[in-house]
C-alpha positions as CSV (number, residue, x, y, z in Angstrom):
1,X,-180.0,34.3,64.0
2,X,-178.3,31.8,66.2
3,X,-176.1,30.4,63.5
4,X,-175.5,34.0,62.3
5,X,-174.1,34.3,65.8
6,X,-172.0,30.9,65.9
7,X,-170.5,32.3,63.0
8,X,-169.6,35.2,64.2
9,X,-168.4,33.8,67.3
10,X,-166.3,31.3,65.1
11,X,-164.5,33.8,63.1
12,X,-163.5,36.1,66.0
13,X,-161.9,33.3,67.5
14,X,-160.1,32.3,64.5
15,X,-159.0,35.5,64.4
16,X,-157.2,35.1,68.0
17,X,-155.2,31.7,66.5
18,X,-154.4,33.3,63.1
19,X,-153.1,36.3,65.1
20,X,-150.9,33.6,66.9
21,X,-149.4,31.7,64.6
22,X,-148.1,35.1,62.2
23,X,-146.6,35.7,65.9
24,X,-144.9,32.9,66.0
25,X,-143.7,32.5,62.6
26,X,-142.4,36.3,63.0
27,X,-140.5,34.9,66.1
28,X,-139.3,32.2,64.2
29,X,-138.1,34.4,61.5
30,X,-135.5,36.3,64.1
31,X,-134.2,33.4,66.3
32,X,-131.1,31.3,65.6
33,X,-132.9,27.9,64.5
34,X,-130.1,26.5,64.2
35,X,-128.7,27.5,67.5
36,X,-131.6,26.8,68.7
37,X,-131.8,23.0,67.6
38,X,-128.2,22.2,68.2
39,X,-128.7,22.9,71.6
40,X,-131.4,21.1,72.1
41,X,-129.9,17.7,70.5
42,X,-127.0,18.2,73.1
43,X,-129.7,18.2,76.5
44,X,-129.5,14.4,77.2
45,X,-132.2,12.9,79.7
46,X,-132.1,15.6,82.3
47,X,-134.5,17.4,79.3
48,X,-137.6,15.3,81.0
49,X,-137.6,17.1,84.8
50,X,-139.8,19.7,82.5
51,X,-142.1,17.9,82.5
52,X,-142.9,17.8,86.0
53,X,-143.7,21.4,86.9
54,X,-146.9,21.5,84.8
55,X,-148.0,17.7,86.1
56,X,-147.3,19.5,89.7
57,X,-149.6,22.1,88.5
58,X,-152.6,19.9,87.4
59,X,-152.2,18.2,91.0
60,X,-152.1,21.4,93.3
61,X,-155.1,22.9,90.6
62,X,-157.1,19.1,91.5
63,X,-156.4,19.2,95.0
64,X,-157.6,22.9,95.5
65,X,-160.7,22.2,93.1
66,X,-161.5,19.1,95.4
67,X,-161.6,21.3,98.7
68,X,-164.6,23.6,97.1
69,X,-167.3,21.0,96.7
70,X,-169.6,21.5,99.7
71,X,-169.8,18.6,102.2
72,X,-173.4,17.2,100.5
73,X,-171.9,16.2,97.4
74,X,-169.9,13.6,99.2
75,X,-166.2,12.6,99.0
76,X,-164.9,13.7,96.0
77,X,-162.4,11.1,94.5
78,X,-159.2,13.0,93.3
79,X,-157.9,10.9,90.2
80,X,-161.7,11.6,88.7
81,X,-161.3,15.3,89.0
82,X,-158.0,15.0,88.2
83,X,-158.8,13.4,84.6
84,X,-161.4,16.5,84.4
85,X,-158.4,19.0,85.2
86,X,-156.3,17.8,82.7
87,X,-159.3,17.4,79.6
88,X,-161.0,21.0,80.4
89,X,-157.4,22.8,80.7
90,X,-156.4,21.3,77.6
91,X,-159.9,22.5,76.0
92,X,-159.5,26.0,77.5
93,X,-155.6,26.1,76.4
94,X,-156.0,24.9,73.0
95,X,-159.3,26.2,71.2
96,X,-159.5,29.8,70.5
97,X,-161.4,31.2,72.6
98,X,-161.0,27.6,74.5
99,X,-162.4,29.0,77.9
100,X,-166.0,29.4,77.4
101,X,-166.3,25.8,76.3
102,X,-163.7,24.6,79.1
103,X,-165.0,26.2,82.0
104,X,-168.9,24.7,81.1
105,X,-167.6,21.5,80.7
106,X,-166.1,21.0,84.3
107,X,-169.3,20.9,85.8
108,X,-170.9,18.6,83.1
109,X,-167.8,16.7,83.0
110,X,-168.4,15.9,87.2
111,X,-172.2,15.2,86.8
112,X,-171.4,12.6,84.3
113,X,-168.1,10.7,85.6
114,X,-168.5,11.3,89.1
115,X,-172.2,12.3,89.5
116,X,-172.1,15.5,91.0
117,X,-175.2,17.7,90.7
118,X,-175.2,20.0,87.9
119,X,-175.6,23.0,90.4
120,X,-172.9,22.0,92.9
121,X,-170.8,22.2,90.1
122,X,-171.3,24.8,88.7
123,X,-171.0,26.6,91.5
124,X,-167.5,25.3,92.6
125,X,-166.4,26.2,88.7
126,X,-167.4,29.8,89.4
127,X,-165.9,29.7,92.7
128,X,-162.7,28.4,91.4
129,X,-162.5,30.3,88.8
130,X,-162.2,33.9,90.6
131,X,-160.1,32.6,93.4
132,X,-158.0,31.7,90.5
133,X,-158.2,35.5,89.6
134,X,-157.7,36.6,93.4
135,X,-154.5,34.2,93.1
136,X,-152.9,36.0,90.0
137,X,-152.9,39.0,91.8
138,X,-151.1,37.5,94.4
139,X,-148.5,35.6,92.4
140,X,-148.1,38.7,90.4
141,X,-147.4,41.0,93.5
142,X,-144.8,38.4,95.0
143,X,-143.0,38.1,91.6
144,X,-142.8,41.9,91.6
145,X,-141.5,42.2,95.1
146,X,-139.1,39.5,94.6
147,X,-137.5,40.9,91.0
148,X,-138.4,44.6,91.5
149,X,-135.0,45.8,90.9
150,X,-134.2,43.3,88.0
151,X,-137.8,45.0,86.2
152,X,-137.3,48.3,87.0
153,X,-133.6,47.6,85.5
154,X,-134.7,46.1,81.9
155,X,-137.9,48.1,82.0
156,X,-137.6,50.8,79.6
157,X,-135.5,47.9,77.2
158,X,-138.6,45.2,77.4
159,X,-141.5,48.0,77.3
160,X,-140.3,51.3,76.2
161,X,-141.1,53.3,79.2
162,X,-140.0,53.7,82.9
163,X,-141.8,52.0,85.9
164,X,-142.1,48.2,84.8
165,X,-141.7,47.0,88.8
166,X,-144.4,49.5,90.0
167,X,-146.4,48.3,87.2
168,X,-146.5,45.0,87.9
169,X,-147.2,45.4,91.5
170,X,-150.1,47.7,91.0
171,X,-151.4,45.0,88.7
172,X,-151.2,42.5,91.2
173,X,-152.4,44.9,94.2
174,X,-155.1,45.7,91.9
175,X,-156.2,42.0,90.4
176,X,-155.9,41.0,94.1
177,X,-158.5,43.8,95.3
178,X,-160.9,43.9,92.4
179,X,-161.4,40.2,92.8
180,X,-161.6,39.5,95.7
181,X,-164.7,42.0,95.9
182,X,-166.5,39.7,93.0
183,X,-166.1,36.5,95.3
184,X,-167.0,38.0,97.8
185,X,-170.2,39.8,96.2
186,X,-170.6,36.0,94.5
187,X,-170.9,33.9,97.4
188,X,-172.7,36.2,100.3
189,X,-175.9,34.2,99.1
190,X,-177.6,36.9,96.5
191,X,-175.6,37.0,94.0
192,X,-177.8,35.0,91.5
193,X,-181.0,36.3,92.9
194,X,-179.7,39.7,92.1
195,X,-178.9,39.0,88.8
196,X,-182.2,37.4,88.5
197,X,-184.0,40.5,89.6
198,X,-182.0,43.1,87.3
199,X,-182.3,40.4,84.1
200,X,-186.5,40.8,85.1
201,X,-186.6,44.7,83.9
202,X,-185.7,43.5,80.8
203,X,-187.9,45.2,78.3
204,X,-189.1,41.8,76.5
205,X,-192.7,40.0,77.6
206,X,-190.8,36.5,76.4
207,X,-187.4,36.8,78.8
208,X,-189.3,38.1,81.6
209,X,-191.5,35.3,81.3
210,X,-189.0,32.7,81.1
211,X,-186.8,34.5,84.0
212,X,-190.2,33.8,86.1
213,X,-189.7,30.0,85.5
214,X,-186.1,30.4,86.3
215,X,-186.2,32.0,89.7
216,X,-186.4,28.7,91.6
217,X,-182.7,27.7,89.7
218,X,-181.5,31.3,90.3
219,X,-182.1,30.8,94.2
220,X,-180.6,26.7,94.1
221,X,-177.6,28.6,92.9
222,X,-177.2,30.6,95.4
223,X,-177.9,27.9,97.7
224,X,-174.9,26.0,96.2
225,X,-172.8,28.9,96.4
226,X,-173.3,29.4,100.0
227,X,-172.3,25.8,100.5
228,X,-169.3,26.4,99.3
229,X,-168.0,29.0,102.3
230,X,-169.7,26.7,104.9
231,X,-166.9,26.7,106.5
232,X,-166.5,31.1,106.5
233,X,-164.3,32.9,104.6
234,X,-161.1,31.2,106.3
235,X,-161.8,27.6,104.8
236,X,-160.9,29.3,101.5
237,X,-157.5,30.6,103.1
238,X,-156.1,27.2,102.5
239,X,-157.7,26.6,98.8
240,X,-155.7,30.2,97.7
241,X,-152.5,28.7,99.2
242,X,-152.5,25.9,96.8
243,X,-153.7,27.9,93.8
244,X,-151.1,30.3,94.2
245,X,-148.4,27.4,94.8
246,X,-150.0,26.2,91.6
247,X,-149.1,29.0,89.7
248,X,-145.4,29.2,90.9
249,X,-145.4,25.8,89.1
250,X,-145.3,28.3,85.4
251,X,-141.8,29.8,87.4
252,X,-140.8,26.4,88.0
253,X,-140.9,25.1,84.9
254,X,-139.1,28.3,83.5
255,X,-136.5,27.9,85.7
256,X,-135.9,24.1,85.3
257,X,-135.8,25.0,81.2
258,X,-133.3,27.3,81.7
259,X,-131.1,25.5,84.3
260,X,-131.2,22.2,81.4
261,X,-130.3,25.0,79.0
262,X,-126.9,25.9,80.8
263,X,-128.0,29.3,81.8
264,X,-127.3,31.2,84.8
265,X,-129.9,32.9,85.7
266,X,-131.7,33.1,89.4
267,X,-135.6,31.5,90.4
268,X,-136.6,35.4,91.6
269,X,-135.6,36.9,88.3
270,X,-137.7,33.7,86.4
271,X,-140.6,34.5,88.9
272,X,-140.4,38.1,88.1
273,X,-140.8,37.8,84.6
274,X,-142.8,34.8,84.5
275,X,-145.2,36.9,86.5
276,X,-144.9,40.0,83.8
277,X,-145.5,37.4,80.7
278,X,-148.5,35.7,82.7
279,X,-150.3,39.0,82.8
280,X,-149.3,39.5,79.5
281,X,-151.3,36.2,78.1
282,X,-154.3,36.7,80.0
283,X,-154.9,40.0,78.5
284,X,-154.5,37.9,75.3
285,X,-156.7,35.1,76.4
286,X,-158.1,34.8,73.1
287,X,-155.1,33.7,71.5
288,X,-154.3,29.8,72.6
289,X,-151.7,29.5,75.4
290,X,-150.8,32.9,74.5
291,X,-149.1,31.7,71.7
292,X,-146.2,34.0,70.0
293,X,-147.2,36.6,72.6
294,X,-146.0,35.0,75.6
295,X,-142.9,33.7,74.1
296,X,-141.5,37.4,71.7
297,X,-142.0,38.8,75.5
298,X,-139.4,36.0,76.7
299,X,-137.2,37.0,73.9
300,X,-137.0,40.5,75.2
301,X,-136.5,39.5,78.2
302,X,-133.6,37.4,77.3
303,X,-132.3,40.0,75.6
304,X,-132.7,42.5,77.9
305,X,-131.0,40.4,81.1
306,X,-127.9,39.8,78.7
307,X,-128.3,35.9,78.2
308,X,-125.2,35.2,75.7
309,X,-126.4,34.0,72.3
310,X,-130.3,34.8,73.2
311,X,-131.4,34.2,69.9
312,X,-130.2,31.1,70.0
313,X,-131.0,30.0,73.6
314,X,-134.3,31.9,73.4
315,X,-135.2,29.6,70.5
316,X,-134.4,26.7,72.0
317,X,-136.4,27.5,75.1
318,X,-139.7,28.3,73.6
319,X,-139.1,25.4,71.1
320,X,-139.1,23.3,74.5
321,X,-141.6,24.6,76.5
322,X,-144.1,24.2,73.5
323,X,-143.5,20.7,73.2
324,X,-143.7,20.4,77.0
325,X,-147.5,21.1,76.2
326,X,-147.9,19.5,73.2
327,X,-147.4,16.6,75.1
328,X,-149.7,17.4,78.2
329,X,-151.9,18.8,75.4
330,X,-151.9,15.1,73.6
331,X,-152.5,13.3,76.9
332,X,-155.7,15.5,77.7
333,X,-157.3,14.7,73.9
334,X,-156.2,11.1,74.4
335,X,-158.1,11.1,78.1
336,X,-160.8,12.8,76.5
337,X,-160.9,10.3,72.8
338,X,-160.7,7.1,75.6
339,X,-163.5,8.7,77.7
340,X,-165.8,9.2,75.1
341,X,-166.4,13.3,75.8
342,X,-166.8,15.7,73.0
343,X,-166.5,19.5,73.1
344,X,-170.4,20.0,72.0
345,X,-171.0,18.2,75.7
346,X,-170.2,21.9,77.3
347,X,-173.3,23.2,75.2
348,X,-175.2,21.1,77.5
349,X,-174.7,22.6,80.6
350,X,-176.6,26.0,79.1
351,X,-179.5,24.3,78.1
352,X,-179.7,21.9,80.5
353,X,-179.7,25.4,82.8
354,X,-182.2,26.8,80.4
């Protein structure tokens, strides 16, 4: 039965990458390629400041992550956490379906290298994880507010209807709200002892009775979790500044690609539809880094703002942002080959927890 599910598991991921790369070989099909490539043997060194926006991210992500580990588990050290940012994102960016075996392996990932109790971290990963969420929203509704006109302009051109601006800014009111109820619900100290005690009317003698032998874990978690807002709902204030300045690092790096490109184009309008295409992959988080979705939703947006030659130009910029993250990508396997860690170390945390 369990390998019955594995497979099944395996093939609906697969089917998230496959989906992917027809995406991007249909996108490839309709650019200029060789537009695209002659601009980019023009760029001359300036080409490497793209680089920098995503190591800026994996640095604002690290020093947020760092402030969520309750006071017991002792100084933190930054680099070490930051070698675990950089392996688990690649994981959860790469794989299909790469998140469910990212996210587990943070917490393993801290026990092992920087010998963090299992629970602590798995509580700051859930923690993190939904003021990630909470964060979106945020960056969503400030990247609406700053290009409403521009999306409410190209609206009915990039999605067929009316309304994109009011859209995106319900999204991100919406995200923001919905969210930020689940961390709240998550770390008021019952979370896991509630979910304990609807898991125990479970209709199965066997669950229940392993539940029963669980309950102590159940209540360590929420322990841990209460650790984390020692310091009341304000000592998070501080963590969701960084995040969200962490995710303005994905406008950043839009913006710096097309400035290298020659293209006029303003950091509010970037940030407007960076935020649109970031919505836009998440809802397709089972196909890696969005791939082909994200980037046919540039093209329209390209198209759609009037960029001259965007077939061209819009080649050329997803043709550079992917190798922007091929290389980040081949630095997290080659921290991860040099560290010893495999992806089956993830499986570890649920059975360990079992």
């Amino acid at each position: 039965m369990q390998a019955h599910k594995k497979g099944k598991k395996s093939w609906t991921s697969y089917a998230g990458l496959l989906a992917g790369l027809a995406l991007i070989a249909y996108l490839f099909s309709k650019v200029d390629l060789a537009g695209s490539m002659k601009l980019i043997a023009s760029l001359g060194p300036s080409s490497l400041w793209i680089l920098l926006p995503y190591l800026g991210l994996h640095l604002l992500e690290t020093a947020a992550w760092q402030r969520l580990f309750p006071k017991e588990s002792g100084q933190v050290p930054f680099f070490g956490l930051f070698k675990i940012q950089v392996v688990t994102e690649t994981v959860s960016m790469t794989l299909p379906a790469g998140v469910a075996v990212g996210e587990p392996l943070r917490p393993w990932l801290c026990r092992k290298f920087l010998g963090i109790p299992l629970p602590d971290g798995v509580a700051t990963v859930a923690v993190r994880k939904l003021l990630l969420g909470v964060t979106q929203g945020i960056y969503t509704m400030i990247g609406a507010i700053a290009g409403f006109g521009m999306l409410q302009a190209v609206s009915v051109q990039v999605v067929g209807f009316h309304g994109l601006g009011i859209v995106m800014l319900a999204a991100g009111i919406a995200l923001t709200l919905v969210i930020t109820l689940l961390l709240l619900l998550l770390i008021n100290g019952k979370a896991a002892s509630g979910l304990h005690r609807a898991l125990m009317n479970i209709p199965f003698e066997k669950v229940r009775q392993w539940l029963l032998k669980q309950e102590e874990g159940f209540a360590e978690t929420d322990q841990k979790l209460q650790r984390v807002k020692s310091g009341g709902m304000k000592s998070l204030l501080p963590v969701m500044a960084i995040y969200v300045a962490a995710w303005m690092m994905l406008a950043l790096e839009s913006y710096l690609i097309l400035h290298v490109l020659g293209l006029k184009v303003t950091f509010f309008q970037v940030l407007a539809f960076d935020t649109a295409l970031t919505i836009l992959r998440a809802i397709f988080f089972f196909i890696p880094s969005g791939l082909g979705i994200q980037d046919l939703g540039y093209l329209a947006f390209f198209h759609a703002l009037g960029f001259p030659d965007y077939l061209a130009y819009g080649g050329a910029f997803v043709m550079l942002r992917r190798f922007k993250e091929v290389i980040w990508y081949s630095i997290g396997y080659g921290v991860m080959f040099m560290e010893g860690i495999h992806l089956r170390d993830a499986e570890q945390v649920s059975e360990e927890s079992a």
